[in-house]
N, CA, C and O atoms as a GROMACS GRO file, in nm:
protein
  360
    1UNK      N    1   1.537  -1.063  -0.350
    1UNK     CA    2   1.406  -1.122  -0.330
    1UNK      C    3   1.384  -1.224  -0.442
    1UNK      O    4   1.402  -1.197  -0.560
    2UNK      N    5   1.340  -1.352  -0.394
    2UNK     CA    6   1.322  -1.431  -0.492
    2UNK      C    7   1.194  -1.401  -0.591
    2UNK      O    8   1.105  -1.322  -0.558
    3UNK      N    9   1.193  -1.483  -0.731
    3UNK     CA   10   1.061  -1.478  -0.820
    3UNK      C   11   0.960  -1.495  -0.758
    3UNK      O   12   0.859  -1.457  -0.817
    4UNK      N   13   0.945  -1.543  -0.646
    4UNK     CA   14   0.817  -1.586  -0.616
    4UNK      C   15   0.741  -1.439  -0.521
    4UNK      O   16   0.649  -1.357  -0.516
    5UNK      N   17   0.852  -1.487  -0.465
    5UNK     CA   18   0.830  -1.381  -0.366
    5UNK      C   19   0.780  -1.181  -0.451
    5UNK      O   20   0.691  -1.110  -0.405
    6UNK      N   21   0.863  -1.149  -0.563
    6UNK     CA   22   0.804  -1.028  -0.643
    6UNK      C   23   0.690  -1.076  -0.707
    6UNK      O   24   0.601  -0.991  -0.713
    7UNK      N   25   0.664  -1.184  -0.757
    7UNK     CA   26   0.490  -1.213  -0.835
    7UNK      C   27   0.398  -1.161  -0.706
    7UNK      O   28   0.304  -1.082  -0.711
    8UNK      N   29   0.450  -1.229  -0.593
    8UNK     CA   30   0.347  -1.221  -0.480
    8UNK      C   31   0.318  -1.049  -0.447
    8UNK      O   32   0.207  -1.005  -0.420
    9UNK      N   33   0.454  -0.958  -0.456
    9UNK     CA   34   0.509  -0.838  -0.442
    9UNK      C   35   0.397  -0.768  -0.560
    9UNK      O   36   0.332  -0.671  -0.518
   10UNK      N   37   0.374  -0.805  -0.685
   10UNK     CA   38   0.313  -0.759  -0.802
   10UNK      C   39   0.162  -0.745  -0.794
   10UNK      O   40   0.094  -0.656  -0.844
   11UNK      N   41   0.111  -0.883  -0.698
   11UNK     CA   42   0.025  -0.934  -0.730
   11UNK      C   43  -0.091  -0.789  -0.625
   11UNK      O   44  -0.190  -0.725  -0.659
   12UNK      N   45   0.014  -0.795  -0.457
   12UNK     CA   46  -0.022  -0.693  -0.387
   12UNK      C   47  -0.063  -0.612  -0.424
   12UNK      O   48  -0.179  -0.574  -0.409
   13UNK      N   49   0.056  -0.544  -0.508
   13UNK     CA   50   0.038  -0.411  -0.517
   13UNK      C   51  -0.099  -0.384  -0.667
   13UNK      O   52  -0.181  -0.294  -0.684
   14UNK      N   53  -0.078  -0.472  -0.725
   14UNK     CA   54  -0.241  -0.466  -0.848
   14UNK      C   55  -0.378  -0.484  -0.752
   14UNK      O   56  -0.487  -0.460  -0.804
   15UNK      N   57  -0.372  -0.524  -0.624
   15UNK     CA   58  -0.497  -0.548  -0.564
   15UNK      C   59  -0.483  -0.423  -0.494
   15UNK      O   60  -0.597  -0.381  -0.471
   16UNK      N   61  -0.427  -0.373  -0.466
   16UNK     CA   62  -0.421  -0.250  -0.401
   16UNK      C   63  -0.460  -0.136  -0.457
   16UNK      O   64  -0.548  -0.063  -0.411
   17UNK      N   65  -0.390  -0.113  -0.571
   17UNK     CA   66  -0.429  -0.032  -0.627
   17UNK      C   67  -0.582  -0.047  -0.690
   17UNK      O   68  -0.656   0.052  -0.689
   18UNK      N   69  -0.611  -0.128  -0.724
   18UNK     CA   70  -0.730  -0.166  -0.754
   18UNK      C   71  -0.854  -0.158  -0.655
   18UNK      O   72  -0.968  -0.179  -0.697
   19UNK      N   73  -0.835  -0.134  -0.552
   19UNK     CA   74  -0.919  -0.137  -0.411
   19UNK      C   75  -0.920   0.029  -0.425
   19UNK      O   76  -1.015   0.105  -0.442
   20UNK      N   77  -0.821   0.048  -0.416
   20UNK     CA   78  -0.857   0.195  -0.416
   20UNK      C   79  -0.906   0.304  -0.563
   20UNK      O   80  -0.945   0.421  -0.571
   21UNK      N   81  -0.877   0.175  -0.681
   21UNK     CA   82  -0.942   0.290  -0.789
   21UNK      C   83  -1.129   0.229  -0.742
   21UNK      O   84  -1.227   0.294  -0.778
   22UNK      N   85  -1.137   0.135  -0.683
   22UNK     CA   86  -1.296   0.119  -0.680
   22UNK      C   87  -1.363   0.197  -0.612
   22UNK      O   88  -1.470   0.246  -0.646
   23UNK      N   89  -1.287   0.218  -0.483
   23UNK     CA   90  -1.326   0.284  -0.347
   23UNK      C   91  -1.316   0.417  -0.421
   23UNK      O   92  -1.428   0.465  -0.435
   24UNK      N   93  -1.196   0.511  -0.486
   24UNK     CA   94  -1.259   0.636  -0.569
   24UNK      C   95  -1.418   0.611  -0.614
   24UNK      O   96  -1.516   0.656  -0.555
   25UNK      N   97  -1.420   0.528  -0.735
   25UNK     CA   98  -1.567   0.561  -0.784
   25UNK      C   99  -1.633   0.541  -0.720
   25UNK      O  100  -1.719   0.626  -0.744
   26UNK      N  101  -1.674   0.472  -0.621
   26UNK     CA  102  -1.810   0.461  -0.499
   26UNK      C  103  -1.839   0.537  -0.438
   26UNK      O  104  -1.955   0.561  -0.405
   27UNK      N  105  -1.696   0.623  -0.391
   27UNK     CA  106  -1.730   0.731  -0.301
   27UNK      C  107  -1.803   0.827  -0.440
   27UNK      O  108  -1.922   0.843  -0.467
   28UNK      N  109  -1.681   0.878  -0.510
   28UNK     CA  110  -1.728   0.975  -0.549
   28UNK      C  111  -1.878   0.983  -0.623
   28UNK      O  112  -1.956   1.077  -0.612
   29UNK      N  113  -1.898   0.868  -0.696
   29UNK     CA  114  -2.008   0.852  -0.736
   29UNK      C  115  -2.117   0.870  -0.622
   29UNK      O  116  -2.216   0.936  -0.654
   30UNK      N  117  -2.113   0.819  -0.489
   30UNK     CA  118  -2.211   0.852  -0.366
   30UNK      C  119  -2.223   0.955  -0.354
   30UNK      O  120  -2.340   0.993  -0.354
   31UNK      N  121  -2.110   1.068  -0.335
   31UNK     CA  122  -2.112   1.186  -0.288
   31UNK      C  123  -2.200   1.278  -0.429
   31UNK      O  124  -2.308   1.338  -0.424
   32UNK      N  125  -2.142   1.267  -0.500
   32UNK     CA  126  -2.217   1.349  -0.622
   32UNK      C  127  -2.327   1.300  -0.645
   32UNK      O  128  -2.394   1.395  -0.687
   33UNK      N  129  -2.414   1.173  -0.642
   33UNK     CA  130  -2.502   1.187  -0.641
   33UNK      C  131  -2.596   1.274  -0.530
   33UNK      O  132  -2.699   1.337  -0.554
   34UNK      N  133  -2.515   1.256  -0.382
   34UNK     CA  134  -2.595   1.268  -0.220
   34UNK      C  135  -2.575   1.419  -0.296
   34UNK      O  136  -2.663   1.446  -0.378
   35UNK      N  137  -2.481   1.506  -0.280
   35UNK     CA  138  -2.462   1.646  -0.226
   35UNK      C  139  -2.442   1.675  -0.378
   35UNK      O  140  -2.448   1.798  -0.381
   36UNK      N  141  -2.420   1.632  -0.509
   36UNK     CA  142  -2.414   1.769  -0.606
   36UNK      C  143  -2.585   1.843  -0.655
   36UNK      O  144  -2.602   1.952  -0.710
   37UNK      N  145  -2.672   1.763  -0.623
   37UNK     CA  146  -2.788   1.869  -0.667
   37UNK      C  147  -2.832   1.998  -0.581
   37UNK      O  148  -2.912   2.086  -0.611
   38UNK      N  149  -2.740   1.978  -0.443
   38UNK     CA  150  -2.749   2.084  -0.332
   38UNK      C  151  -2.637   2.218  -0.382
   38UNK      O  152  -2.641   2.341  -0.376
   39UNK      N  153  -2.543   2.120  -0.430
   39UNK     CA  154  -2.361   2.226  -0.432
   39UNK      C  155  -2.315   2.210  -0.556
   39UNK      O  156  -2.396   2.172  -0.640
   40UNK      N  157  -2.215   2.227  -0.585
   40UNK     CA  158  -2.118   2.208  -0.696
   40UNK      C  159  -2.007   2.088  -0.684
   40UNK      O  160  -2.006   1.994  -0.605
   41UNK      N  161  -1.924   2.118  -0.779
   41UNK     CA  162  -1.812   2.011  -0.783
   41UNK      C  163  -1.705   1.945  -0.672
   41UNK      O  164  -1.672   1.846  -0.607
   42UNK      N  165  -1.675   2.111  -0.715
   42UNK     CA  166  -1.565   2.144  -0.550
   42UNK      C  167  -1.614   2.096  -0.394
   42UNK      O  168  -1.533   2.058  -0.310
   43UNK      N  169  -1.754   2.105  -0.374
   43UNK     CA  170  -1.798   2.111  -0.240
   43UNK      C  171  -1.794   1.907  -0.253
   43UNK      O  172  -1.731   1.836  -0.174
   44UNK      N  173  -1.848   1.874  -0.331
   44UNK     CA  174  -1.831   1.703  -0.328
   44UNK      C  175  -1.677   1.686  -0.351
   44UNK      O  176  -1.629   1.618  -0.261
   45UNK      N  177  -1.581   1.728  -0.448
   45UNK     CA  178  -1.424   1.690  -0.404
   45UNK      C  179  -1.388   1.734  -0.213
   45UNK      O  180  -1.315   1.678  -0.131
   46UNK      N  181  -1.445   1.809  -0.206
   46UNK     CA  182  -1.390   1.876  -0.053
   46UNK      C  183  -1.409   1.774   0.040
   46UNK      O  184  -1.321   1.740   0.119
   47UNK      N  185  -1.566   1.699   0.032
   47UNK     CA  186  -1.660   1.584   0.087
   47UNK      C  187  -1.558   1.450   0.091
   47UNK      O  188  -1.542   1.363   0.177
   48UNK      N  189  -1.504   1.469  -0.027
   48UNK     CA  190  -1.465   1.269  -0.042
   48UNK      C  191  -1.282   1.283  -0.023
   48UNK      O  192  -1.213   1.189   0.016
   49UNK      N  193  -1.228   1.422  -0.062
   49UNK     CA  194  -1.082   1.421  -0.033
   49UNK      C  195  -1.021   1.338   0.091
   49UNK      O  196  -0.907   1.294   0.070
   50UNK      N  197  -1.076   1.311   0.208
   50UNK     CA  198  -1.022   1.277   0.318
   50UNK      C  199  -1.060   1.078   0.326
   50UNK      O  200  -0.998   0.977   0.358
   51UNK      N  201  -1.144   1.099   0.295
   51UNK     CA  202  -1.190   0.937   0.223
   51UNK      C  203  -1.077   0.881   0.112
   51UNK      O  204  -1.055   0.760   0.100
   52UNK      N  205  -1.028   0.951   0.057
   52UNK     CA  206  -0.924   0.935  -0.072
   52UNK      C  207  -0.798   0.899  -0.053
   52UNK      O  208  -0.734   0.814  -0.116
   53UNK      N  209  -0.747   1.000   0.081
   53UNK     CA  210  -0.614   0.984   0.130
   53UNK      C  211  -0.623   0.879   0.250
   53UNK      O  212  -0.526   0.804   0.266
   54UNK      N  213  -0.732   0.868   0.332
   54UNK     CA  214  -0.720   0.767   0.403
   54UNK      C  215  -0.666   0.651   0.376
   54UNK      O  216  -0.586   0.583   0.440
   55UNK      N  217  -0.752   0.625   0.206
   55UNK     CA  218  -0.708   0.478   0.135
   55UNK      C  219  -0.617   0.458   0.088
   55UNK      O  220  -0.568   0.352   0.050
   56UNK      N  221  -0.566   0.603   0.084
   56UNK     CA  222  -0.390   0.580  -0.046
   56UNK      C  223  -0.254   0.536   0.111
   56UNK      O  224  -0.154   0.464   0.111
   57UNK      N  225  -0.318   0.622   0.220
   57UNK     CA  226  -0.253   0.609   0.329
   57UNK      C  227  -0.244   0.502   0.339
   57UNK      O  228  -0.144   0.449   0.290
   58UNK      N  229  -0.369   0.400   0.422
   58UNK     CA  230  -0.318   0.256   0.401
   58UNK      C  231  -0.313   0.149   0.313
   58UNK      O  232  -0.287   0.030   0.327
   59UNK      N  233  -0.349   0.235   0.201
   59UNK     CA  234  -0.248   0.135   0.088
   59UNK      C  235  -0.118   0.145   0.069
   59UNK      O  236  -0.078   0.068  -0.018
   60UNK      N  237  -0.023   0.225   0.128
   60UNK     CA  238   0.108   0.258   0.105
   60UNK      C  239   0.131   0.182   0.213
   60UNK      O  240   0.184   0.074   0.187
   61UNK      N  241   0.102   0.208   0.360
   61UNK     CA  242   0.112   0.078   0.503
   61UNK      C  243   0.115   0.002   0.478
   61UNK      O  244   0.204  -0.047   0.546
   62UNK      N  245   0.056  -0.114   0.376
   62UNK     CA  246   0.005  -0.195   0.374
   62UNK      C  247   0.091  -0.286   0.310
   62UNK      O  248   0.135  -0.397   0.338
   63UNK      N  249   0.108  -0.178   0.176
   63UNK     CA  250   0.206  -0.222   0.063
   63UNK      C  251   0.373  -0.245   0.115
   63UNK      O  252   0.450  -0.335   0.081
   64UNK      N  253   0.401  -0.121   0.215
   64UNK     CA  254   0.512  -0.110   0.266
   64UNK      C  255   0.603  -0.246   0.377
   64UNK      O  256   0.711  -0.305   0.382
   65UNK      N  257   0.424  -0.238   0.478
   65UNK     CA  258   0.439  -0.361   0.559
   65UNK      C  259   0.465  -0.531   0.526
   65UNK      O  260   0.528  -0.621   0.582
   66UNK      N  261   0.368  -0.518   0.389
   66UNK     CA  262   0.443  -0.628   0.326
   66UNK      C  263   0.564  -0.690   0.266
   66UNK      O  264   0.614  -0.802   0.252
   67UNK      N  265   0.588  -0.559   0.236
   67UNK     CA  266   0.695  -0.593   0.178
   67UNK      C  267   0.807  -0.617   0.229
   67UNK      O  268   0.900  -0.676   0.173
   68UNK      N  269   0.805  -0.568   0.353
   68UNK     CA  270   0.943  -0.599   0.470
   68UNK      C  271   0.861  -0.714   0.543
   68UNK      O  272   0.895  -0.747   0.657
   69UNK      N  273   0.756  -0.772   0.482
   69UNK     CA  274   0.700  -0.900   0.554
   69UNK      C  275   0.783  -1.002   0.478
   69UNK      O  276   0.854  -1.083   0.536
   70UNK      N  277   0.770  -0.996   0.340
   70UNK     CA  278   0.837  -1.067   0.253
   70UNK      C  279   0.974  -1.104   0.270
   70UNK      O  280   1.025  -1.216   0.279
   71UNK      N  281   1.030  -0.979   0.273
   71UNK     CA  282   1.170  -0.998   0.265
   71UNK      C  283   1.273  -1.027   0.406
   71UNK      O  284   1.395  -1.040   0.418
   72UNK      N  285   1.141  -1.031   0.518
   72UNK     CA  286   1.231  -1.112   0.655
   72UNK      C  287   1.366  -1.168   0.639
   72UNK      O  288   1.486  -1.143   0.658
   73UNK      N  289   1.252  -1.292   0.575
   73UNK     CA  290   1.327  -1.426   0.554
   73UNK      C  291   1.474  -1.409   0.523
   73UNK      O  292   1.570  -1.445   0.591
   74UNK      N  293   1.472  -1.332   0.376
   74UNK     CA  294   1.605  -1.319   0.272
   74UNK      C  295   1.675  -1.216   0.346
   74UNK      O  296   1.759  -1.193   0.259
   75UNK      N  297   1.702  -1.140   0.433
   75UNK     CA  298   1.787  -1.097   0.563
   75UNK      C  299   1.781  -0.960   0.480
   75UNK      O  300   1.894  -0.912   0.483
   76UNK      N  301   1.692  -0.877   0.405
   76UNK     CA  302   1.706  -0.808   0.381
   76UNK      C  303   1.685  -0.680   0.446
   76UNK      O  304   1.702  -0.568   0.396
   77UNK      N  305   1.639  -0.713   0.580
   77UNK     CA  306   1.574  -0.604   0.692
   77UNK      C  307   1.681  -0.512   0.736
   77UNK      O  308   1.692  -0.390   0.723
   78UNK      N  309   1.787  -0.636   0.813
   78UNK     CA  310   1.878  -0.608   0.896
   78UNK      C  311   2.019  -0.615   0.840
   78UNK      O  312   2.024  -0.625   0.717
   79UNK      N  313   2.150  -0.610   0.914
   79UNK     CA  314   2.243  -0.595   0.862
   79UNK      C  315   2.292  -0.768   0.869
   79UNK      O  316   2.249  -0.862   0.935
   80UNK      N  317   2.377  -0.758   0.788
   80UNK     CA  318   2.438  -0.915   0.807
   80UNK      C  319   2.500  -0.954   0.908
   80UNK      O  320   2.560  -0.878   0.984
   81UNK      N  321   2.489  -1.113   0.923
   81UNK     CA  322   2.560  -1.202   1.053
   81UNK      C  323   2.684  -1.164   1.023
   81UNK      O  324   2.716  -1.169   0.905
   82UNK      N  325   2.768  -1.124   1.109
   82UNK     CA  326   2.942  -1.135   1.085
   82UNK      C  327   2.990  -1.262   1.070
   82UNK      O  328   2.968  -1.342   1.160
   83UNK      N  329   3.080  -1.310   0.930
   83UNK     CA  330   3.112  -1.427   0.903
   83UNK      C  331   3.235  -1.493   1.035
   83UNK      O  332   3.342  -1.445   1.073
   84UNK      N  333   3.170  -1.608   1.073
   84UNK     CA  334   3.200  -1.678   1.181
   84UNK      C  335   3.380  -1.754   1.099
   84UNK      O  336   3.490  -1.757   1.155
   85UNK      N  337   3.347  -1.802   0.964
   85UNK     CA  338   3.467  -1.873   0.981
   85UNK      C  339   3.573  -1.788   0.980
   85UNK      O  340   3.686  -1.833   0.998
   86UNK      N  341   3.549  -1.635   0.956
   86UNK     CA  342   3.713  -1.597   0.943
   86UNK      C  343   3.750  -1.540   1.107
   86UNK      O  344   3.815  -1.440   1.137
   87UNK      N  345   3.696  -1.623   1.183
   87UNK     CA  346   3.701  -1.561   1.330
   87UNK      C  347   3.852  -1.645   1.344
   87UNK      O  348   3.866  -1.757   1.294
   88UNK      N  349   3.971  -1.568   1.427
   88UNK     CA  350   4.068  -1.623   1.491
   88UNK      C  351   4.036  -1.784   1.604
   88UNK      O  352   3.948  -1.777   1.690
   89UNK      N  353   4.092  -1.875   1.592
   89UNK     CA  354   4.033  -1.965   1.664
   89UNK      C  355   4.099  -1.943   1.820
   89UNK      O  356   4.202  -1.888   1.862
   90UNK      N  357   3.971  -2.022   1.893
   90UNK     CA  358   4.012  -1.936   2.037
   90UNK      C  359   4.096  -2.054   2.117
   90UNK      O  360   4.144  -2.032   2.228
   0.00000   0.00000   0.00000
C-alpha cells in the first residue's frame, strides 16, 4: 500500500475511533443522568452496552471495508494475473 494511501488508512481509523470515544460519553453521560437517580451503575452499563457494541461493530465494518476499498487498486484483494510473457508462443 502506498504512503498515501496508509496516511489516508491512519487518518480513518483516528476518526473512528474518535466517533466512538464521543458516542461513549454522550450515551453514557445521557443514560446516567436519565436512569441513575432511579438505579445504580450496573442498570445504566446494562442500558448503554448494546449502544457501545453497535458502534465498535460498525466501526470495525467500516474500518475493514475501507481498507479493502483502498487497496483494490494495488491488487491486493485478489490473487495475481499469471505472467503473460513467459507463456509458450502459440
Amino acid at each position: 500500500m502506498s504512503d498515501d494511501k496508509t496516511k489516508r488508512l491512519n487518518l480513518m481509523r483516528f476518526w473512528l475511533f474518535g466517533t466512538f470515544v464521543i458516542l461513549w460519553a454522550i450515551s453514557l453521560t445521557y443514560y446516567y443522568i436519565n436512569l441513575a437517580p432511579i438505579s445504580d451503575v450496573g442498570t445504566v452499563l446494562r442500558a448503554v452496552w448494546p449502544v457501545w457494541a453497535t458502534a465498535a461493530g460498525g466501526a470495525i465494518v467500516i474500518y475493514v471495508g475501507y481498507k479493502r476499498w483502498l487497496g483494490r487498486s494495488d491488487g491486493e484483494m485478489g490473487s495475481p494475473a499469471p505472467d503473460q510473457s513467459s507463456a509458450p508462443p502459440a
